[in-house]
Structures are given as C-alpha cells and as structure tokens.
SEDRENRO-970543 format. One record per residue (C-alpha): residue number from 1; residue in one letter; x, y, z. Coordinates in Angstrom, 3 decimals, always signed. Example, Ala and Ser with C-alpha at 12.3 -4.5 7.8 and 13.67 -1.06 7.14 Angstrom:
<kolpa 1, 'A', <+12.300, -4.500, +7.800>>
<kolpa 2, 'S', <+13.670, -1.060, +7.140>>
// end
This chain:
<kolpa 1, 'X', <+48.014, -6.975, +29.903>>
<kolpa 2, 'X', <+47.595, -3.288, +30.464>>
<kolpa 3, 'X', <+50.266, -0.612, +29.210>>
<kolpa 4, 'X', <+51.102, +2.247, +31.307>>
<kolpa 5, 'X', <+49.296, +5.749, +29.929>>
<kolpa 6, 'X', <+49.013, +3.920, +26.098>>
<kolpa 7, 'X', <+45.920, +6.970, +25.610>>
<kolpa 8, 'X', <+47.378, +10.405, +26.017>>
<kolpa 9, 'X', <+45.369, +12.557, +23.629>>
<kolpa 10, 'X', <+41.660, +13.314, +22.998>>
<kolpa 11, 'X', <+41.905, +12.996, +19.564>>
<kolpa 12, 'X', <+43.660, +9.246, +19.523>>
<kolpa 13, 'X', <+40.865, +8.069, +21.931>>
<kolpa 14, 'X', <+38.301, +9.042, +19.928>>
<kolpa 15, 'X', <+39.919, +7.735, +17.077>>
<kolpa 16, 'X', <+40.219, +4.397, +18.924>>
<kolpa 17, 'X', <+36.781, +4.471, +19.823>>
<kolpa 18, 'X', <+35.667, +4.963, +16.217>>
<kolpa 19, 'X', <+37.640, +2.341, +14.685>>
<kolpa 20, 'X', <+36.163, -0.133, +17.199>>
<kolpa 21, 'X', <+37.907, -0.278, +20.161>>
<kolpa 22, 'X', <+36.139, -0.658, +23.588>>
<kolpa 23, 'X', <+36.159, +1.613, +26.817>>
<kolpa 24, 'X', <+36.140, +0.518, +30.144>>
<kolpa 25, 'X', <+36.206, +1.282, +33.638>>
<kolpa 26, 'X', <+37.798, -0.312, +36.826>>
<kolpa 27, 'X', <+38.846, +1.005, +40.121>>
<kolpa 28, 'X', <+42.364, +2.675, +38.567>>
<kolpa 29, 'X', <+40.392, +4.514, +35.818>>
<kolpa 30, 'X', <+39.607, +4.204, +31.947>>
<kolpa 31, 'X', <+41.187, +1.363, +29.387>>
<kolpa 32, 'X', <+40.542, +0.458, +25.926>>
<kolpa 33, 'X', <+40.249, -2.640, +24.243>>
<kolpa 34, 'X', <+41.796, -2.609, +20.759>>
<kolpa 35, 'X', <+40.453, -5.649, +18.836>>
<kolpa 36, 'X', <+43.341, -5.188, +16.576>>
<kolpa 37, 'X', <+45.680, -5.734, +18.885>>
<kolpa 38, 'X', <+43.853, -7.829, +21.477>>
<kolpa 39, 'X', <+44.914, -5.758, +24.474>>
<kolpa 40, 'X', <+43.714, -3.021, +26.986>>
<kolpa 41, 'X', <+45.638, -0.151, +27.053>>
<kolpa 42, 'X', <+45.540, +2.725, +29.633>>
<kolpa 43, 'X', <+43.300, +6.166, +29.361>>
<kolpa 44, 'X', <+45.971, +8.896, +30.942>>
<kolpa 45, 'X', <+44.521, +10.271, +34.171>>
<kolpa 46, 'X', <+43.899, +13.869, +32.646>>
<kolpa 47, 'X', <+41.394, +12.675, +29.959>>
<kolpa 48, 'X', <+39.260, +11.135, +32.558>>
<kolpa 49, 'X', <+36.577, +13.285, +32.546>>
<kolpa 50, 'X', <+36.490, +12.793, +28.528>>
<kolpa 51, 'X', <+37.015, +9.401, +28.700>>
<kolpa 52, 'X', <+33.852, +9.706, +31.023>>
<kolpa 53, 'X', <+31.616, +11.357, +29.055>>
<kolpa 54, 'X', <+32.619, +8.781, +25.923>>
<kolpa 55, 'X', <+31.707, +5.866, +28.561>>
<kolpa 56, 'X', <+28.179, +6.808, +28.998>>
<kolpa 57, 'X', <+27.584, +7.533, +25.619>>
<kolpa 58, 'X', <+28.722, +3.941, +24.847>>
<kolpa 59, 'X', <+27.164, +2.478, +27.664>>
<kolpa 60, 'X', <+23.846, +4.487, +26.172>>
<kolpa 61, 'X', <+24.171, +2.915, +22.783>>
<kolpa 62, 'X', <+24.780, -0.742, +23.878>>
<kolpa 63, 'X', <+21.445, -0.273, +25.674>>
<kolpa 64, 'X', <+19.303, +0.687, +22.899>>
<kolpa 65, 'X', <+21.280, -1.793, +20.878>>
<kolpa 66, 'X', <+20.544, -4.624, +23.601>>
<kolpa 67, 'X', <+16.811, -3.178, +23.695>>
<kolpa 68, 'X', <+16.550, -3.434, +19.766>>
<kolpa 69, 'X', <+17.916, -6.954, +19.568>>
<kolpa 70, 'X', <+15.537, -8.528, +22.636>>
<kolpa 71, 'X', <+12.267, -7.093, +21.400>>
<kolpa 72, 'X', <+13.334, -4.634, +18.372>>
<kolpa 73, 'X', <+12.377, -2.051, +20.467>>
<kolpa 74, 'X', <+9.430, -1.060, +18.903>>
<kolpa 75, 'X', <+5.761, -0.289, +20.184>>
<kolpa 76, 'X', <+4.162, -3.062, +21.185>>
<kolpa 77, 'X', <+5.775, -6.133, +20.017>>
<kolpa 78, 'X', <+9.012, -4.626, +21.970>>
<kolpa 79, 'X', <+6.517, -4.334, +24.713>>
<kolpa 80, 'X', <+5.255, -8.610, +24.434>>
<kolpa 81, 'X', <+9.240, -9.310, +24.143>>
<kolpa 82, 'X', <+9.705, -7.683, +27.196>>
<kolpa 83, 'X', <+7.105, -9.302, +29.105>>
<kolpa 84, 'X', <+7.612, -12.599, +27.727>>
<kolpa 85, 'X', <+11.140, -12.610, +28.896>>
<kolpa 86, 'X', <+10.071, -11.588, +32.333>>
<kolpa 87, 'X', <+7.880, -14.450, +31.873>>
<kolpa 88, 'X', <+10.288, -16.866, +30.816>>
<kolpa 89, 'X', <+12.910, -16.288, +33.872>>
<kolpa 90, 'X', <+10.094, -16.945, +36.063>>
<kolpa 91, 'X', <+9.026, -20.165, +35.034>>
<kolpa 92, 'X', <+11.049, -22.752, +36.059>>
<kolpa 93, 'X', <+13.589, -24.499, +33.244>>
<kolpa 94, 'X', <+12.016, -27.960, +34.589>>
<kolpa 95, 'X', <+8.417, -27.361, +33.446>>
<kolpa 96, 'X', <+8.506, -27.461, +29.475>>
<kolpa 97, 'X', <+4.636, -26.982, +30.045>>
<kolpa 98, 'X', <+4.910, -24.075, +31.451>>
<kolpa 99, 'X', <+7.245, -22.737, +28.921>>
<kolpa 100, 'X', <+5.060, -23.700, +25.982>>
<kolpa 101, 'X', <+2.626, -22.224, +27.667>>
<kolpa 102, 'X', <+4.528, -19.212, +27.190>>
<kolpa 103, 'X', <+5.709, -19.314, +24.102>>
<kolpa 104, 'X', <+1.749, -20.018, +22.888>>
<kolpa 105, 'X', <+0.746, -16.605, +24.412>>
<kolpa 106, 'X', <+3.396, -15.103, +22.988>>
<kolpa 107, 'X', <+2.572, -15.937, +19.552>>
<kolpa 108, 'X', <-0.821, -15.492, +19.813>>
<kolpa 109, 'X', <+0.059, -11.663, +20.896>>
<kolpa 110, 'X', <+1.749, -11.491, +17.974>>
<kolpa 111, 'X', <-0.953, -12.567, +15.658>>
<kolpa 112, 'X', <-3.448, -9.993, +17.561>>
<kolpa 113, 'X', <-0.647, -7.154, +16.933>>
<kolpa 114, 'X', <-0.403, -7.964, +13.116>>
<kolpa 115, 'X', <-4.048, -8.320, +12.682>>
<kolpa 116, 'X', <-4.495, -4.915, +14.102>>
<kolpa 117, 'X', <-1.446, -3.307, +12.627>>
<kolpa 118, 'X', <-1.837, -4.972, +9.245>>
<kolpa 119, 'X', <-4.543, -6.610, +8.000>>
<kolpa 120, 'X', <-7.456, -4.797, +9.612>>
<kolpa 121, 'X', <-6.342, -1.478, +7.904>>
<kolpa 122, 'X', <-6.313, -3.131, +4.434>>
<kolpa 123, 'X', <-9.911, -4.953, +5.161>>
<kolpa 124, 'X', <-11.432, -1.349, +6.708>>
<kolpa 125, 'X', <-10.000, -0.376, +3.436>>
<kolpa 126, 'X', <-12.060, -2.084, +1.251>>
<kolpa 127, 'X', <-15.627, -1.306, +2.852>>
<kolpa 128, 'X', <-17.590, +1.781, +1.685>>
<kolpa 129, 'X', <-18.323, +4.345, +3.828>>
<kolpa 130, 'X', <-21.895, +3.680, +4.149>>
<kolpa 131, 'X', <-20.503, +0.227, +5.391>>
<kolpa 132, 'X', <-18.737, +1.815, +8.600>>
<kolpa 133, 'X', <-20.704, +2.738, +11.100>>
<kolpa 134, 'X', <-18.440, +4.054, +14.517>>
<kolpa 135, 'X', <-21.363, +3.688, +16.711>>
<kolpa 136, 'X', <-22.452, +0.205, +15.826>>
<kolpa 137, 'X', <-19.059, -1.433, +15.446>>
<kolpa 138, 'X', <-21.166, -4.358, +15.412>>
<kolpa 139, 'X', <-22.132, -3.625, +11.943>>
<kolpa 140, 'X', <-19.094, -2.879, +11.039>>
<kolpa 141, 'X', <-17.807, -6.389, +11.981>>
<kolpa 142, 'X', <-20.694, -7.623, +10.075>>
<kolpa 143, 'X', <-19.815, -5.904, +7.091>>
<kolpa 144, 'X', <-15.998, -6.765, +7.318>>
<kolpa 145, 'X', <-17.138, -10.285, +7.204>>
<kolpa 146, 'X', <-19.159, -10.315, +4.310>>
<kolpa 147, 'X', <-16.768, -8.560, +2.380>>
<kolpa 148, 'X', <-13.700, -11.072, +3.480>>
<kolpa 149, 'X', <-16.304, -14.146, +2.369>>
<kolpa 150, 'X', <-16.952, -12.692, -0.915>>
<kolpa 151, 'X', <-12.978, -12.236, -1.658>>
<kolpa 152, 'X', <-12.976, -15.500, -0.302>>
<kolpa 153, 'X', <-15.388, -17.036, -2.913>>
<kolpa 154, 'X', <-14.675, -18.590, -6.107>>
<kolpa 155, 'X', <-15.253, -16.452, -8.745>>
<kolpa 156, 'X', <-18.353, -16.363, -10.169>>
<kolpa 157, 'X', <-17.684, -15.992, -13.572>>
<kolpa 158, 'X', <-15.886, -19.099, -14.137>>
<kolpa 159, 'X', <-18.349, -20.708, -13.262>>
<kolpa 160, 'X', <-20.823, -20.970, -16.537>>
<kolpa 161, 'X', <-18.117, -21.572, -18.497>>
<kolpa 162, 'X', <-17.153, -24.768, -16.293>>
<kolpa 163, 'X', <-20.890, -25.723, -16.712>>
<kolpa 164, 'X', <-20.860, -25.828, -20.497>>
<kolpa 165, 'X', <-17.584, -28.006, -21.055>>
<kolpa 166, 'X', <-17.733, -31.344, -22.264>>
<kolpa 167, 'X', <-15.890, -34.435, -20.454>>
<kolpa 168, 'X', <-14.199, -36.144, -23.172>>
// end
C-alpha cells in the first residue's frame, strides 16, 4: 500500500535511509520501504534526482555486499568462488557426479591458495639463506623438505632417556 508524497524533504529521506529503510524504483518514481512500519511510502517528484543519486549508491553497496558474501571478495579465493559458481549453474542438478566433481576442485584450490598464502611463507621462513637458492628452486624444494622432516621427527633427545628406563 503506497501513500501519496509520504517523502517530502531531503533530510527525512536520508534519515529513512539511515535508519534502515529501503529505496526503490518503478515506473511512477522512487518509494521507500520502512521495516518499521511494513509499508512503501512515496519519494515526492522534486527529490527525484536525490532520491536518484541515493539509489545507486545503495544499489552500489548491495553489490559489494552480495560480492563479499558469495566469495568474500577477496583475491583469489573470491576469484575460485566465482568460478565455481559459474561452474555449478552449468552442471546439471541431475548429475551429483558432476557436482562432486566440482566441489573436489574447489577444495583442492583452496588447499593450493592456503599453502601458498600460509604455510609456504612460514616454511621459507625457517631455511637459512644459504638454503635458498632463486635459480635452482629445485634446491630449494629440497631443502624445504628436509627441514619439514626434521620438525617432523621425534625428538632426539628423548630418546636415551627412553633407552635407559626399566619395565617394571
């Protein structure tokens, strides 16, 4: 139910707009939606090109709120979101092959990305310098490895002293 010309100042539709109320366009002009009051309500014809102005803006910040939610938006795991979902309105709701399929890549994208992002830095981290070598990266795999399996090792230590107890 729509009230005639509820919106007749600047300063009350931005007030609106703030407090959580919704603008929107049809073929007559602007409205709001007041969630208080569960109704649209007329934009007067003379703050049209305001209420414009307020539309895109809001229209701008459900997009980059829509963009955050579906892939958080950030570098490349946004990037894998985005392409998975292309994926996934491709493939056809009656192959749950195919969509495992998908959802496998997916996760296996995102366990590249983290390696990268997080663990690699902390491992490249704990070589020396004379362990890095940037044109044999080969070696510097090799190193990265032996250093991971020596972490990965019981500690040495321990070990005499589990020698000399006595069973009882």
């Amino acid at each position: 139910m729509l009230r005639a010309l509820a919106v007749q100042s600047e300063e009350e539709l931005r007030a609106r707009l703030e407090a959580g109320a919704r603008l929107a366009r049809d073929r007559w002009g602007f409205k709001v939606w007041d969630p208080k009051t569960n109704r649209w309500e007329r934009v007067s014809v003379r703050l049209n090109e305001v209420a414009a102005g307020l539309y895109a803006q809001q229209r701008r910040g459900r997009a980059k709120e829509a963009e955050g939610a579906e892939g958080e938006g950030k570098g490349i795991s946004g990037d894998y979101a985005y392409i998975m979902g292309l994926i996934r309105q491709k493939i056809d709701s009656r192959a749950p092959i195919l969509q495992k399929w998908a959802e496998d890549i997916l996760w296996w994208q995102h366990l590249l990305s983290d390696t990268t992002t997080k663990i690699l830095p902390d491992l490249l981290a704990r070589l020396r310098v004379e362990e890095i070598d940037l044109e044999n990266p080969e070696k510097t795999a090799e190193a990265l490895v032996s250093t991971t399996l020596s972490y990965a090792r019981p500690h040495r230590t321990l070990r005499p002293f589990a020698r000399n107890t006595r069973r009882r």
